[in-house]
C-alpha positions as CSV (number, residue, x, y, z in Angstrom):
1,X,0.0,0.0,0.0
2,X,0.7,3.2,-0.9
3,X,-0.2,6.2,1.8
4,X,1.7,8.9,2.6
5,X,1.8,10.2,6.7
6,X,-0.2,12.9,5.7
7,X,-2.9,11.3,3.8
8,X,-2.7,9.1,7.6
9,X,-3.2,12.0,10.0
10,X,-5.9,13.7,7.7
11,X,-7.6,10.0,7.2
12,X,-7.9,9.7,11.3
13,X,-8.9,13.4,11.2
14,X,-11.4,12.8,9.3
15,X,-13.2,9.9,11.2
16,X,-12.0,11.6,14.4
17,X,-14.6,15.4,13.4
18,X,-16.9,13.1,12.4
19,X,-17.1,11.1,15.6
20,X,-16.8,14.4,17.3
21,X,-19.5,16.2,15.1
22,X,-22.2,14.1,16.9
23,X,-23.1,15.8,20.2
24,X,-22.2,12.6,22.2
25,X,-19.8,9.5,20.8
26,X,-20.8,6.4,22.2
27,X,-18.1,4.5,24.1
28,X,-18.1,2.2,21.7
29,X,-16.5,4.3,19.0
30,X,-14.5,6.1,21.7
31,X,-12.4,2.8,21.9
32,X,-12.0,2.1,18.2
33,X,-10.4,5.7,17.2
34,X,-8.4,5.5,20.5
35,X,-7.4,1.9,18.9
36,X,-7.1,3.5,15.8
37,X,-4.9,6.4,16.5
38,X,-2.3,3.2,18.9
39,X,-2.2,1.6,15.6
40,X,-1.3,4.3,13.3
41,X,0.9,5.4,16.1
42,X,-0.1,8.9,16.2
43,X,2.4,10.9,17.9
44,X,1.2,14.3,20.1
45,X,2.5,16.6,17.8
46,X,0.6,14.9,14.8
47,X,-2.3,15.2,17.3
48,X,-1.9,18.7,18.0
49,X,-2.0,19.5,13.9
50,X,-5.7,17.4,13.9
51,X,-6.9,19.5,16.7
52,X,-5.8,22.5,14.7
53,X,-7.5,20.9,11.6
54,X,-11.3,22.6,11.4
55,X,-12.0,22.2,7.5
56,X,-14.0,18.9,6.5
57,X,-13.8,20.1,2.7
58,X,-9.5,20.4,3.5
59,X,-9.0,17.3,5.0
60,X,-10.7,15.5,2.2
61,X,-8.5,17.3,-0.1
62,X,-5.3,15.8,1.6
63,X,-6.9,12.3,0.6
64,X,-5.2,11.4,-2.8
65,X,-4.6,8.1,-3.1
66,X,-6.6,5.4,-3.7
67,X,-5.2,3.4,-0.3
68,X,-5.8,6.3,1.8
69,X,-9.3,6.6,0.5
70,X,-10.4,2.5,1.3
71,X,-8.5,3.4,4.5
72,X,-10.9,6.1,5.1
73,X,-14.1,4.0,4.5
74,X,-13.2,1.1,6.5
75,X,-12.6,3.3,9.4
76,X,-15.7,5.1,9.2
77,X,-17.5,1.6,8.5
78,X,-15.8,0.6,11.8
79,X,-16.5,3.6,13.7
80,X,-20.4,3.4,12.7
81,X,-20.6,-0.1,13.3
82,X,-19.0,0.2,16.9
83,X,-22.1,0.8,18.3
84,X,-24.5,-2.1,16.7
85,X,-26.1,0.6,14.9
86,X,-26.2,2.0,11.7
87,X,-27.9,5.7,12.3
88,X,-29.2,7.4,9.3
89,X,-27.2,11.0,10.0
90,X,-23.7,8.2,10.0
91,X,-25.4,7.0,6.3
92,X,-26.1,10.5,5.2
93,X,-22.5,11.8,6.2
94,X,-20.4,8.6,5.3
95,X,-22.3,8.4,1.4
96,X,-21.4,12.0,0.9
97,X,-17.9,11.9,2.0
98,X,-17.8,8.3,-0.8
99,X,-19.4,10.3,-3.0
100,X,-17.2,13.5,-2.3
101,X,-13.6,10.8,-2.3
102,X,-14.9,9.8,-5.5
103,X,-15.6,5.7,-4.0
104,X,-18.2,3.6,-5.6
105,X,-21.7,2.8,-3.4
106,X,-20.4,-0.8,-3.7
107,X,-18.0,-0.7,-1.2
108,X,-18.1,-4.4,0.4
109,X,-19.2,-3.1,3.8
110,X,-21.9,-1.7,2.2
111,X,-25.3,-3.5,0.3
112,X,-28.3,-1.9,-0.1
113,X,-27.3,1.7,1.2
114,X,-26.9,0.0,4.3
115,X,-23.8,-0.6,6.7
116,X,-23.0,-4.7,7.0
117,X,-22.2,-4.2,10.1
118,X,-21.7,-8.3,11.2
119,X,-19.3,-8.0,8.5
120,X,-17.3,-4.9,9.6
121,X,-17.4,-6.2,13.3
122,X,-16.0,-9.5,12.0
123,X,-12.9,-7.3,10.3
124,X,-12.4,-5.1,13.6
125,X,-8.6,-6.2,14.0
126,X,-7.9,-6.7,10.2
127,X,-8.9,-2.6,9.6
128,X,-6.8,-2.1,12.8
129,X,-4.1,-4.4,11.4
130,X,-4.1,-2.3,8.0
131,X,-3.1,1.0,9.9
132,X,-0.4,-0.3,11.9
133,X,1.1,-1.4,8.2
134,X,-0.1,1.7,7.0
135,X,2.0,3.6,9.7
136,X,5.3,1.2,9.5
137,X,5.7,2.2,5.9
């Protein structure tokens, strides 16, 4: 895989305001982007620049590649299936940022315009897995 640091941070950014956009984030997804962020091994200074990062439309711009875009999915797959659920504002928000990343509706965790989440739940340490290879290269 091909992902640059960058395209990294701005990919756990992303998932990150999302998460935060909501008024409350269950524990649930608390615990994956804290898992997340171990894997990727985010360091406080790269934290401090997503902190500083208030622009959905910017991040999204730092997303090139075609790796960091499936990274991005998967993690907001994994984020929105933390929980169990599958909320309609996470469907609305995760089909426009697809749509905006330029990724087809026929994602594999996706049928139907709905989440799978058994499927995504099943992956949890394989999507994990992929960022700690993502942030080793």
């Amino acid at each position: 895989m091909s992902i640059s640091r960058d395209e990294l941070v701005n990919v756990l950014t992303v998932v990150s305001f999302l998460a935060h956009a909501e008024r409350e984030m269950h524990a649930a997804e608390k615990k994956v982007l804290i898992a997340a962020f171990k894997a990727a091994s985010i360091t406080p200074e790269e934290q401090e620049q997503m902190k500083a990062n208030t622009s959905l439309e910017e991040m999204l711009e730092h997303i090139q590649s075609v790796e960091a875009k499936h990274a991005l999915v998967e993690l907001m797959a994994l984020v929105a299936a933390s929980d169990s659920e599958f909320e309609d504002e996470e469907r609305v928000i995760i089909k426009k940022i697809m749509k905006r990343i330029d990724v087809a509706d026929d994602h594999p965790y996706f049928d139907d315009n709905n989440l799978n989440v058994p499927s995504v739940r099943a992956n949890v340490w394989k999507i994990l897995d992929s960022f700690k290879t993502l942030a080793s290269e």
